[in-house]
PyMOL Python script that loads the backbone (N, CA, C, O; Angstrom):
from pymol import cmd

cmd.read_pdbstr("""\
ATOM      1  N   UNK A   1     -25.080 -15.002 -76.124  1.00  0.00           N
ATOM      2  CA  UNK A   1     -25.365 -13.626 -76.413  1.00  0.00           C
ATOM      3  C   UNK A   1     -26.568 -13.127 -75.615  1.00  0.00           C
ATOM      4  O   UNK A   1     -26.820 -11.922 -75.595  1.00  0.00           O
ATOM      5  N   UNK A   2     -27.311 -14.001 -74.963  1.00  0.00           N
ATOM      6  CA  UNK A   2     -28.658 -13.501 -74.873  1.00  0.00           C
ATOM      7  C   UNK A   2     -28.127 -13.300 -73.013  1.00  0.00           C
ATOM      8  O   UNK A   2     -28.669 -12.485 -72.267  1.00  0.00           O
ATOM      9  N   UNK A   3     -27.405 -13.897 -72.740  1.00  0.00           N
ATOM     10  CA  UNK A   3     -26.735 -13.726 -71.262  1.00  0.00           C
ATOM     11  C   UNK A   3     -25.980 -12.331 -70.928  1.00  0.00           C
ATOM     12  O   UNK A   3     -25.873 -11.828 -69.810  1.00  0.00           O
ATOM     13  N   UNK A   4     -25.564 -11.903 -71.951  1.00  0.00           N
ATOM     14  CA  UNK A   4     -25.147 -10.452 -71.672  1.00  0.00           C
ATOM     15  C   UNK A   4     -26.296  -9.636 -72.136  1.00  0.00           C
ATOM     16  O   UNK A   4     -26.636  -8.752 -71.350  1.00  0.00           O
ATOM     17  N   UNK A   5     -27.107  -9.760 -73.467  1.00  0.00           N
ATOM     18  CA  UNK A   5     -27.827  -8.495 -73.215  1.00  0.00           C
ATOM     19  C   UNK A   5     -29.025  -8.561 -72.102  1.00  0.00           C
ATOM     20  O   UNK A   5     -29.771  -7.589 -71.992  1.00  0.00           O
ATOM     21  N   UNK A   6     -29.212  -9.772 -71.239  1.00  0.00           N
ATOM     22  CA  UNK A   6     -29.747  -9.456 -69.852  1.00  0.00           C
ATOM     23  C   UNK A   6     -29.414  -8.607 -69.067  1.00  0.00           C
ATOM     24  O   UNK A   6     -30.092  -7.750 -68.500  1.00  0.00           O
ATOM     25  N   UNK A   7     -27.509  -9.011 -68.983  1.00  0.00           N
ATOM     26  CA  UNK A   7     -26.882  -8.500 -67.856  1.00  0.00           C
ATOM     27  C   UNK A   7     -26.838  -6.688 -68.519  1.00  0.00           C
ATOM     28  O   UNK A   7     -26.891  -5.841 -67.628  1.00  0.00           O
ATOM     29  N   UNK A   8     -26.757  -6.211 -69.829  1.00  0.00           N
ATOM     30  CA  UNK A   8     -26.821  -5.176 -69.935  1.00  0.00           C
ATOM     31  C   UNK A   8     -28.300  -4.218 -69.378  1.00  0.00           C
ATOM     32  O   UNK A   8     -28.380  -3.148 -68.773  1.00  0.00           O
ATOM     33  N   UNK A   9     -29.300  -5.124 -69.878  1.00  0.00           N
ATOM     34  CA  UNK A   9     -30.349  -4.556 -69.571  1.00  0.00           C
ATOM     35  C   UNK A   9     -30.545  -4.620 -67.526  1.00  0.00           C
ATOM     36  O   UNK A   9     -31.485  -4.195 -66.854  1.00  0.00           O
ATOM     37  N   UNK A  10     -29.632  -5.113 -67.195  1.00  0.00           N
ATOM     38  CA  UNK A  10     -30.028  -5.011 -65.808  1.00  0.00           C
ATOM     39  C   UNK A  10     -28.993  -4.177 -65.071  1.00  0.00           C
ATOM     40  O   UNK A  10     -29.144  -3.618 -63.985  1.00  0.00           O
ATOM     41  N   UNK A  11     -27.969  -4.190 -65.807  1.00  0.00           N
ATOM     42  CA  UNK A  11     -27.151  -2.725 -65.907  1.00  0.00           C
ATOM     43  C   UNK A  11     -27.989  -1.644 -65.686  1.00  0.00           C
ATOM     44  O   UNK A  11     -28.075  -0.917 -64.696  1.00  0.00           O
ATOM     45  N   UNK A  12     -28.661  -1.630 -66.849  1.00  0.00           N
ATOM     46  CA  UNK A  12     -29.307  -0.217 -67.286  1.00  0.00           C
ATOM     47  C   UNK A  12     -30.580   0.236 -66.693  1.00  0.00           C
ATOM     48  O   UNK A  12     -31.140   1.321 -66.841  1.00  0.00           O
ATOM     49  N   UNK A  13     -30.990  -0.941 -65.893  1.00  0.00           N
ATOM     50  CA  UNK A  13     -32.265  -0.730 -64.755  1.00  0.00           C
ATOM     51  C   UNK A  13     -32.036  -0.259 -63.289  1.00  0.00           C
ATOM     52  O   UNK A  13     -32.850   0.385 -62.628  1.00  0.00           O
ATOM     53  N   UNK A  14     -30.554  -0.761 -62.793  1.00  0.00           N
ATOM     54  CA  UNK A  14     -30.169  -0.473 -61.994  1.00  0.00           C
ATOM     55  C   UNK A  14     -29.570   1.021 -62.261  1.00  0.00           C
ATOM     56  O   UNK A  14     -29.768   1.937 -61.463  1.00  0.00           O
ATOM     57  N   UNK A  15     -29.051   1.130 -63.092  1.00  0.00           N
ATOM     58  CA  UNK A  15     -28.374   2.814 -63.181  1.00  0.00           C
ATOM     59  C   UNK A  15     -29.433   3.909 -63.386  1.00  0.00           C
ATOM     60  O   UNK A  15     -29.262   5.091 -63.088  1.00  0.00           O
ATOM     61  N   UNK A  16     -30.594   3.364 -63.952  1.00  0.00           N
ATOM     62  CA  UNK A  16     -31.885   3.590 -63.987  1.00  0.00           C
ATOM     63  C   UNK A  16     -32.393   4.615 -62.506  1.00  0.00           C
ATOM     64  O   UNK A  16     -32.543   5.833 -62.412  1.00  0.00           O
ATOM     65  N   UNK A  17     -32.540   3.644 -61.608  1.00  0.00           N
ATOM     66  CA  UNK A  17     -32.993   3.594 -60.244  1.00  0.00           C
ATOM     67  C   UNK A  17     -31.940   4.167 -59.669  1.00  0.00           C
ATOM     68  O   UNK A  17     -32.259   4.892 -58.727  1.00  0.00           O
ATOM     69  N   UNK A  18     -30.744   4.104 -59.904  1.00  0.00           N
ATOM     70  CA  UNK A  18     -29.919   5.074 -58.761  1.00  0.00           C
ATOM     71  C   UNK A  18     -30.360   6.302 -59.111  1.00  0.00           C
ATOM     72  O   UNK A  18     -30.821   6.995 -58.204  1.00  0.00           O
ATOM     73  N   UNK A  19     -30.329   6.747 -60.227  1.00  0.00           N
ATOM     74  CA  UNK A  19     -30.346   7.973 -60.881  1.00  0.00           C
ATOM     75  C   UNK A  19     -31.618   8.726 -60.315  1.00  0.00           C
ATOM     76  O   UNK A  19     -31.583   9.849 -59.814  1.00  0.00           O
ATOM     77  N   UNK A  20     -32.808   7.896 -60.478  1.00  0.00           N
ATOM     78  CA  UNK A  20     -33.945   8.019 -59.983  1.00  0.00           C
ATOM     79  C   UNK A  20     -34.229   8.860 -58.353  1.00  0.00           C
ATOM     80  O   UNK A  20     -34.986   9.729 -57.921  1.00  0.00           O
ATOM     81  N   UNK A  21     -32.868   7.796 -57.708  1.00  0.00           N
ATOM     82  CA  UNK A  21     -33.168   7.865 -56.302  1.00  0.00           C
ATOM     83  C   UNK A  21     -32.056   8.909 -56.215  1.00  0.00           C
ATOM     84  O   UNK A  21     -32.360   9.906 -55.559  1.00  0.00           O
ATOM     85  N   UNK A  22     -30.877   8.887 -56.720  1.00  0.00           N
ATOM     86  CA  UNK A  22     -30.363  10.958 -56.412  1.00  0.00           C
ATOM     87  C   UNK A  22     -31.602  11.779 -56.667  1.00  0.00           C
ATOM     88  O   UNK A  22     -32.096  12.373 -55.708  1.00  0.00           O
ATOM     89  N   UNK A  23     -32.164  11.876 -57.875  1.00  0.00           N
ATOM     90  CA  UNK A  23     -33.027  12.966 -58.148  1.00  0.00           C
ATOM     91  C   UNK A  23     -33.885  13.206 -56.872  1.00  0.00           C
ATOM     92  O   UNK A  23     -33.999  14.358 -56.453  1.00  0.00           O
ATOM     93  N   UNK A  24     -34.413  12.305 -56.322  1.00  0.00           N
ATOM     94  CA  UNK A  24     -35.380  12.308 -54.991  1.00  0.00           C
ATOM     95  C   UNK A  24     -35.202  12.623 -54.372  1.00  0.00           C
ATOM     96  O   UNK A  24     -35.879  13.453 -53.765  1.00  0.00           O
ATOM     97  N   UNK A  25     -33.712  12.006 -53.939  1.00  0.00           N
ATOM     98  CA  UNK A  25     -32.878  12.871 -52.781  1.00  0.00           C
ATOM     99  C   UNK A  25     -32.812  14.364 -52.987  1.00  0.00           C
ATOM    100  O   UNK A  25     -32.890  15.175 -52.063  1.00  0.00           O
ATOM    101  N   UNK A  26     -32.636  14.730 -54.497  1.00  0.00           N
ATOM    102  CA  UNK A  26     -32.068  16.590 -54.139  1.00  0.00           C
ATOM    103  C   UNK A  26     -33.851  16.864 -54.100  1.00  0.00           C
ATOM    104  O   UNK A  26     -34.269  17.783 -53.397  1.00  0.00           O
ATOM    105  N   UNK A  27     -34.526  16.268 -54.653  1.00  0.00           N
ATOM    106  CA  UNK A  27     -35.753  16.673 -54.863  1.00  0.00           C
ATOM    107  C   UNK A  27     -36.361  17.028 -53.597  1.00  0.00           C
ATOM    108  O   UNK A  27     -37.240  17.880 -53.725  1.00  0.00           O
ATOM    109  N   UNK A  28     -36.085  16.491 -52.003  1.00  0.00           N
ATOM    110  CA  UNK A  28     -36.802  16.364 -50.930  1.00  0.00           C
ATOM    111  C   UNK A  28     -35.875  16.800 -50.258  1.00  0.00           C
ATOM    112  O   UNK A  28     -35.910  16.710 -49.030  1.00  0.00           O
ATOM    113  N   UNK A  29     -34.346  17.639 -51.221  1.00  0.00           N
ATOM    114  CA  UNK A  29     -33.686  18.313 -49.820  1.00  0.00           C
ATOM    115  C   UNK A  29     -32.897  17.526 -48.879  1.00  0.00           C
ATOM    116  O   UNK A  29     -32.736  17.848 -47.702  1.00  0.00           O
ATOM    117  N   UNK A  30     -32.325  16.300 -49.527  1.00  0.00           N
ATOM    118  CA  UNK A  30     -31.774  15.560 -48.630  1.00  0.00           C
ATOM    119  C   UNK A  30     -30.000  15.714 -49.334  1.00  0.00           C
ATOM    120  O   UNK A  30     -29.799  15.078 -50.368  1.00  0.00           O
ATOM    121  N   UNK A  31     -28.997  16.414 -48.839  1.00  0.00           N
ATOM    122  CA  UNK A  31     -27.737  17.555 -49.029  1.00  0.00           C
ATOM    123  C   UNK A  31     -27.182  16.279 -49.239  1.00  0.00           C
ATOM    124  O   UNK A  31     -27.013  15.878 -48.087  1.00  0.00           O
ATOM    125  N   UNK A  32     -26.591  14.930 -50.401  1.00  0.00           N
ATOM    126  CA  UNK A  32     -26.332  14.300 -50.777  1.00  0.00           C
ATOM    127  C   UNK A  32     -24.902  14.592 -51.295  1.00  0.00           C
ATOM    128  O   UNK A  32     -25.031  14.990 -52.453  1.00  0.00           O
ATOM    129  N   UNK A  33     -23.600  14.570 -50.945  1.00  0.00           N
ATOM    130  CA  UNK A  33     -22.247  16.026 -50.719  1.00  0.00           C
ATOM    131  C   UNK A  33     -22.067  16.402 -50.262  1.00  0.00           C
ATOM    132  O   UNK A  33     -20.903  16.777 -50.121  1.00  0.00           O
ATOM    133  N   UNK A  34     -23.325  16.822 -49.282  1.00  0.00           N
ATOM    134  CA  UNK A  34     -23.234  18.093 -48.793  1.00  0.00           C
ATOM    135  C   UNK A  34     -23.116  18.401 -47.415  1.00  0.00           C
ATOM    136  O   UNK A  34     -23.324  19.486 -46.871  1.00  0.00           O
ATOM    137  N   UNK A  35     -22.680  17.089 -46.796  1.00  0.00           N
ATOM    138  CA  UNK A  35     -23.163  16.430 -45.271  1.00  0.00           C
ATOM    139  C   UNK A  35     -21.991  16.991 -44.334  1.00  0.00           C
ATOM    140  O   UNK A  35     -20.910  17.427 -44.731  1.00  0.00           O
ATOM    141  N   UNK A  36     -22.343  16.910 -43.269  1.00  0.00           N
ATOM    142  CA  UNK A  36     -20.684  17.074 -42.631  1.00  0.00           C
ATOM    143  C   UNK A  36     -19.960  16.224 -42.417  1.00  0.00           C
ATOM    144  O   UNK A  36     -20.248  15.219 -41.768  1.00  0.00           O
ATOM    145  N   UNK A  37     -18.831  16.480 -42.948  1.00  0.00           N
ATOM    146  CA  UNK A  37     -17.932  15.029 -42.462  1.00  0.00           C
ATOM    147  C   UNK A  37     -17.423  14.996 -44.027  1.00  0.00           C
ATOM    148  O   UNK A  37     -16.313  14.475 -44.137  1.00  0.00           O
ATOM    149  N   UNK A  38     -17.984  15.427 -45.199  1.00  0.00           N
ATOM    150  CA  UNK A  38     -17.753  15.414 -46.528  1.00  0.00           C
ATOM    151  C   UNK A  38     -16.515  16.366 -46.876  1.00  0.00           C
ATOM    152  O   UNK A  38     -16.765  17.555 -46.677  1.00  0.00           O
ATOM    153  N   UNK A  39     -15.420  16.128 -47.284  1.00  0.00           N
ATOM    154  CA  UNK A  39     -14.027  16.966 -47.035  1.00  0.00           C
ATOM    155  C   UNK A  39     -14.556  18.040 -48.426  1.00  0.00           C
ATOM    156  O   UNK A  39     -15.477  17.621 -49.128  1.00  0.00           O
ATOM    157  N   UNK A  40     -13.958  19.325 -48.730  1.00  0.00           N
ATOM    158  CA  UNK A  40     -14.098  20.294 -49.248  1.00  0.00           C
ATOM    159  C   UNK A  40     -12.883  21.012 -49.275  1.00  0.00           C
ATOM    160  O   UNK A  40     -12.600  21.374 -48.133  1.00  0.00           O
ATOM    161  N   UNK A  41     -11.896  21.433 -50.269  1.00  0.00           N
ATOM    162  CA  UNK A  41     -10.420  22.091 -50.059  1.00  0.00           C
ATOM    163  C   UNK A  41     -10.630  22.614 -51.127  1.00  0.00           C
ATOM    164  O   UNK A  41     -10.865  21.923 -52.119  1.00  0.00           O
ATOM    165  N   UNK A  42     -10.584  24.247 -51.185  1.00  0.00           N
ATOM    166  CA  UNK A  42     -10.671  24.864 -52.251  1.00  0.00           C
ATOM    167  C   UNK A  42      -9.417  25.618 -52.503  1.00  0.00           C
ATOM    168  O   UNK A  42      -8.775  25.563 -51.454  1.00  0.00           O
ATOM    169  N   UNK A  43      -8.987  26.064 -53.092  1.00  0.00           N
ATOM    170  CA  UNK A  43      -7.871  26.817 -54.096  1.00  0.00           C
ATOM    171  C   UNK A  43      -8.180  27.615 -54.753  1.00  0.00           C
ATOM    172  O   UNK A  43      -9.358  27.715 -55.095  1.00  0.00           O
ATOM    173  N   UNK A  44      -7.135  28.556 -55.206  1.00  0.00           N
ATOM    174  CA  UNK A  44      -7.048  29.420 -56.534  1.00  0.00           C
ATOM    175  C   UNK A  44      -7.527  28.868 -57.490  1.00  0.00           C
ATOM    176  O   UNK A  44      -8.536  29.164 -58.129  1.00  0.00           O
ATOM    177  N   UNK A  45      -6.552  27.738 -57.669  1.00  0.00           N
ATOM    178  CA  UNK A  45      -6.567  26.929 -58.981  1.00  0.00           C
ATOM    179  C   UNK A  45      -7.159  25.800 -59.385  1.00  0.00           C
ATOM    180  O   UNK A  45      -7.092  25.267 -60.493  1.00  0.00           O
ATOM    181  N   UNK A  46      -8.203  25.198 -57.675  1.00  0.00           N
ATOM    182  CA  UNK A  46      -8.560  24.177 -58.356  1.00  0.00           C
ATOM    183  C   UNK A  46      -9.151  23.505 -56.661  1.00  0.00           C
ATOM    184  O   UNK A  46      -8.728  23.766 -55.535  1.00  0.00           O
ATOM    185  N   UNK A  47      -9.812  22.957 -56.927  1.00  0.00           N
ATOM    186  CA  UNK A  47     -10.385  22.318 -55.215  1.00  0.00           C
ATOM    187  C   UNK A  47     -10.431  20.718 -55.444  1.00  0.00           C
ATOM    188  O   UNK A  47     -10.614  20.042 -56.457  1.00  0.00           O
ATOM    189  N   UNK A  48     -10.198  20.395 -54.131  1.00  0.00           N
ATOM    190  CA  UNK A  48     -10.666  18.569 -53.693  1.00  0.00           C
ATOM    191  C   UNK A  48     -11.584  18.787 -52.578  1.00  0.00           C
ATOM    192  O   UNK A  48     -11.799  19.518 -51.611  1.00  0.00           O
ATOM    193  N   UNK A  49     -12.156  17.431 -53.434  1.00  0.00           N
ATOM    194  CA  UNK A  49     -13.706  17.163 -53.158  1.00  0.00           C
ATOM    195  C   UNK A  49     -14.005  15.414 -52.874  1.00  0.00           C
ATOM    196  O   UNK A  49     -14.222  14.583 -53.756  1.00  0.00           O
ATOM    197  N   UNK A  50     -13.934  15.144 -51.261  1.00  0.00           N
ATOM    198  CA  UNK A  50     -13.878  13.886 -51.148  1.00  0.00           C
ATOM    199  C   UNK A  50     -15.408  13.409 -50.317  1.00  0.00           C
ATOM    200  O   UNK A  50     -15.189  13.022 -49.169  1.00  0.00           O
ATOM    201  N   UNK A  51     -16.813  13.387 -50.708  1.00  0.00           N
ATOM    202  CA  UNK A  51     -17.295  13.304 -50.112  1.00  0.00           C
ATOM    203  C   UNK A  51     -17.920  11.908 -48.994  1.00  0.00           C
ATOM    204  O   UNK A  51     -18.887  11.226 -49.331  1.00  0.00           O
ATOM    205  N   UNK A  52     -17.108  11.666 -47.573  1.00  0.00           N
ATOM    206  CA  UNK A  52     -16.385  10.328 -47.094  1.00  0.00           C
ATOM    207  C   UNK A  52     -18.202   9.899 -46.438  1.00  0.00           C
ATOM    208  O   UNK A  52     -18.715   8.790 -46.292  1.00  0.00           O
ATOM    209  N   UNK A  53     -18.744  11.208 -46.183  1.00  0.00           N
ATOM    210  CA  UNK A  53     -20.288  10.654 -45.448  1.00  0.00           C
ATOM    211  C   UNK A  53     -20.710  10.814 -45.912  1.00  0.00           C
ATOM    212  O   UNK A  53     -20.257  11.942 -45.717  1.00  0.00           O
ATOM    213  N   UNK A  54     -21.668  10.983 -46.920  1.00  0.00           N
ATOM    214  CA  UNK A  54     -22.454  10.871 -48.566  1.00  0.00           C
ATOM    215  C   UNK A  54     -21.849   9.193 -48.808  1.00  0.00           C
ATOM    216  O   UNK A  54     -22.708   8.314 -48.870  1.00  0.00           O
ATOM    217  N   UNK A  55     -20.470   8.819 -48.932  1.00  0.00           N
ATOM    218  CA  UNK A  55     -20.321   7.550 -49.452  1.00  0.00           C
ATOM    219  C   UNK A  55     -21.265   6.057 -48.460  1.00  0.00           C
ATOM    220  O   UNK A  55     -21.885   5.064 -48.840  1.00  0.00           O
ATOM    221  N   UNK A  56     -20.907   6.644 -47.065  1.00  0.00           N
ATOM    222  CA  UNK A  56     -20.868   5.767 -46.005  1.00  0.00           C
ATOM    223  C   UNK A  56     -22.338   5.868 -45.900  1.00  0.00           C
ATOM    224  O   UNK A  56     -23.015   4.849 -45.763  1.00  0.00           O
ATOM    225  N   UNK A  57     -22.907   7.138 -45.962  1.00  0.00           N
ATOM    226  CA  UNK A  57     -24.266   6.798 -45.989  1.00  0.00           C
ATOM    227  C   UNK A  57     -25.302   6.020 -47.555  1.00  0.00           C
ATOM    228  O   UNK A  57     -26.316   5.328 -47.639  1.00  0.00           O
ATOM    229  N   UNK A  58     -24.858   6.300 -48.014  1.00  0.00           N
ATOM    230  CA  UNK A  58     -25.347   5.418 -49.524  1.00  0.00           C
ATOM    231  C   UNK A  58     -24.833   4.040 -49.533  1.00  0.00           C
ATOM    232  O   UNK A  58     -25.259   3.181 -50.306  1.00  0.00           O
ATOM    233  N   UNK A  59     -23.757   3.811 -48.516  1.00  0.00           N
ATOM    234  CA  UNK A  59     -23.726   2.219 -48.846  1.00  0.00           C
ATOM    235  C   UNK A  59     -23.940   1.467 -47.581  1.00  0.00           C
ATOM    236  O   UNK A  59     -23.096   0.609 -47.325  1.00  0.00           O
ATOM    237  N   UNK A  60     -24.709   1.600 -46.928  1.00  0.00           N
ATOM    238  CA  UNK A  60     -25.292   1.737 -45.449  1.00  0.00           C
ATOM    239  C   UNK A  60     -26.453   1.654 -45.933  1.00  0.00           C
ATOM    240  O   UNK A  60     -26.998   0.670 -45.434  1.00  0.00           O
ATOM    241  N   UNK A  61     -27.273   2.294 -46.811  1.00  0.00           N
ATOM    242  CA  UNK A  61     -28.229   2.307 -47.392  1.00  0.00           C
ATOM    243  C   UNK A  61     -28.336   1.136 -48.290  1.00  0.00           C
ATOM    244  O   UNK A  61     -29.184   0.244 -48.269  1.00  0.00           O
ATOM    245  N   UNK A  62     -27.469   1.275 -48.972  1.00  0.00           N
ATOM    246  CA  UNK A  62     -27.532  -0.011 -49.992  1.00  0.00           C
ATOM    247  C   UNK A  62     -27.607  -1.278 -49.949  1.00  0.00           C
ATOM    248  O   UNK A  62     -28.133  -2.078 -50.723  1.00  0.00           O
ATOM    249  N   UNK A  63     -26.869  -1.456 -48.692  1.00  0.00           N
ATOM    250  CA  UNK A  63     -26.421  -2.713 -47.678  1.00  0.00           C
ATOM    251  C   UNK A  63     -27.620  -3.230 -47.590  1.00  0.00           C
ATOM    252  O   UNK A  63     -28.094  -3.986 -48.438  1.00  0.00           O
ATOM    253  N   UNK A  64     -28.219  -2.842 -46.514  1.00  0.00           N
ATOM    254  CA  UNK A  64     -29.579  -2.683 -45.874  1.00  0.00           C
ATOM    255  C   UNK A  64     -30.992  -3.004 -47.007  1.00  0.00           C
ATOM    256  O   UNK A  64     -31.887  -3.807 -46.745  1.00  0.00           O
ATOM    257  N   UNK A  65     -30.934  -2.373 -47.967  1.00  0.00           N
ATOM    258  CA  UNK A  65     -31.560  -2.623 -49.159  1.00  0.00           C
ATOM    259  C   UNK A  65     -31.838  -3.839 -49.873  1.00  0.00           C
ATOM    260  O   UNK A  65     -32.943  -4.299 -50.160  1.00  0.00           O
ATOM    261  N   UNK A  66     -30.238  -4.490 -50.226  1.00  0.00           N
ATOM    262  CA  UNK A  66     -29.734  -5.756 -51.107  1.00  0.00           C
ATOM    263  C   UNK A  66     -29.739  -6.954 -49.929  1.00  0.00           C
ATOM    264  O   UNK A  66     -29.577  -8.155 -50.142  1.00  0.00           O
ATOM    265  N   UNK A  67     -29.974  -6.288 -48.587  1.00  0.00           N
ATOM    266  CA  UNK A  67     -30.007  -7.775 -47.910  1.00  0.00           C
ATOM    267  C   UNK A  67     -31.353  -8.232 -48.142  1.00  0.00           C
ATOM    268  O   UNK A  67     -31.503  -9.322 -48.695  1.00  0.00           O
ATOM    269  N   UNK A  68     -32.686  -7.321 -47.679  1.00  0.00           N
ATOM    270  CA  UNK A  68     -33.593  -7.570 -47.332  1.00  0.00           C
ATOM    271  C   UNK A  68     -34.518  -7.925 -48.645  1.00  0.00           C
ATOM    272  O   UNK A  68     -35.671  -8.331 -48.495  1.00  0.00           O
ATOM    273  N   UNK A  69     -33.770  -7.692 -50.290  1.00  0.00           N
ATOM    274  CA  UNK A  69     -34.005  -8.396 -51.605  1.00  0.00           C
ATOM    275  C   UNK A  69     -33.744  -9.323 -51.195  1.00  0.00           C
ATOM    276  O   UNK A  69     -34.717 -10.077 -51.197  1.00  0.00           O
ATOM    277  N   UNK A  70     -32.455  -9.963 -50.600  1.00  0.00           N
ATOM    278  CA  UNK A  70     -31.473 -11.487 -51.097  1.00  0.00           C
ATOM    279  C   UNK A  70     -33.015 -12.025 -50.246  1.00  0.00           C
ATOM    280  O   UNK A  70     -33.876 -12.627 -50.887  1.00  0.00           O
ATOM    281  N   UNK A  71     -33.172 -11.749 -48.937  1.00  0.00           N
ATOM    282  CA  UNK A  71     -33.742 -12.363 -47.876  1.00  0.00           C
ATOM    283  C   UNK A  71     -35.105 -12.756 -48.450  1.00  0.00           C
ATOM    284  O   UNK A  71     -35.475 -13.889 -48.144  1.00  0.00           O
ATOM    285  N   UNK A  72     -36.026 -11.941 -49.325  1.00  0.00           N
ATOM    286  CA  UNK A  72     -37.020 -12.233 -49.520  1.00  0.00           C
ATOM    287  C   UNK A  72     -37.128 -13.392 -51.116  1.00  0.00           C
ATOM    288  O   UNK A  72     -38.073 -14.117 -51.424  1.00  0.00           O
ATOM    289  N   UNK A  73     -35.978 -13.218 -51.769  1.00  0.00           N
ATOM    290  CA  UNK A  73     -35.700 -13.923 -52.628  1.00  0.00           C
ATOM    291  C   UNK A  73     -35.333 -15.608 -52.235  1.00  0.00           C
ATOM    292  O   UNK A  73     -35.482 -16.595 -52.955  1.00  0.00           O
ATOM    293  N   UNK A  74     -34.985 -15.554 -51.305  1.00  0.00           N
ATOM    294  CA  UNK A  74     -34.301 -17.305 -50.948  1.00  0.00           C
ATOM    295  C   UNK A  74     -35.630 -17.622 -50.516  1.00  0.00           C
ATOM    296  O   UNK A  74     -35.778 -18.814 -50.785  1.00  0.00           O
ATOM    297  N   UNK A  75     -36.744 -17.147 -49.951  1.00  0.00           N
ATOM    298  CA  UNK A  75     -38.225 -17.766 -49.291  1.00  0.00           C
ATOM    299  C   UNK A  75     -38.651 -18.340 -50.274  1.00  0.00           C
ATOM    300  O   UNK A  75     -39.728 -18.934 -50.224  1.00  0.00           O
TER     301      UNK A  75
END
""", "prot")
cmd.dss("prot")
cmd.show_as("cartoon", "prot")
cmd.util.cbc("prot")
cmd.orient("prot")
């Protein structure tokens, strides 16, 4: 039991910190959606919304991030 409410609480640190780091982003103006390359199809009745460079850049980011944890973690 005590193995999941870790993994919850590290759930909830990490969702924590993303959340954190959108807010920053709109906070400093950085168009997170809003990029070009982000598809946009609107309608009468209803629009699609696929944003493909917002994704590629956040996990490009993330990448980059979780290596240079793993890296300093194995020293």
């Amino acid at each position: 039991m005590e193995t999941l409410a870790r993994y919850l609480m590290l759930g909830g640190i990490i969702l924590f910190l993303i959340g954190g780091g959108i807010y920053l982003a709109a906070r400093f103006g950085i168009p997170l959606g809003r990029l070009p390359g982000d598809i946009r199809i609107e309608g009468k009745n209803g629009g699609f919304y696929f944003p493909i460079t917002s994704s590629i850049l956040v996990s490009v980011t993330l990448t980059i991030i979780l290596n240079l944890i793993s890296r300093f973690l194995k020293k």
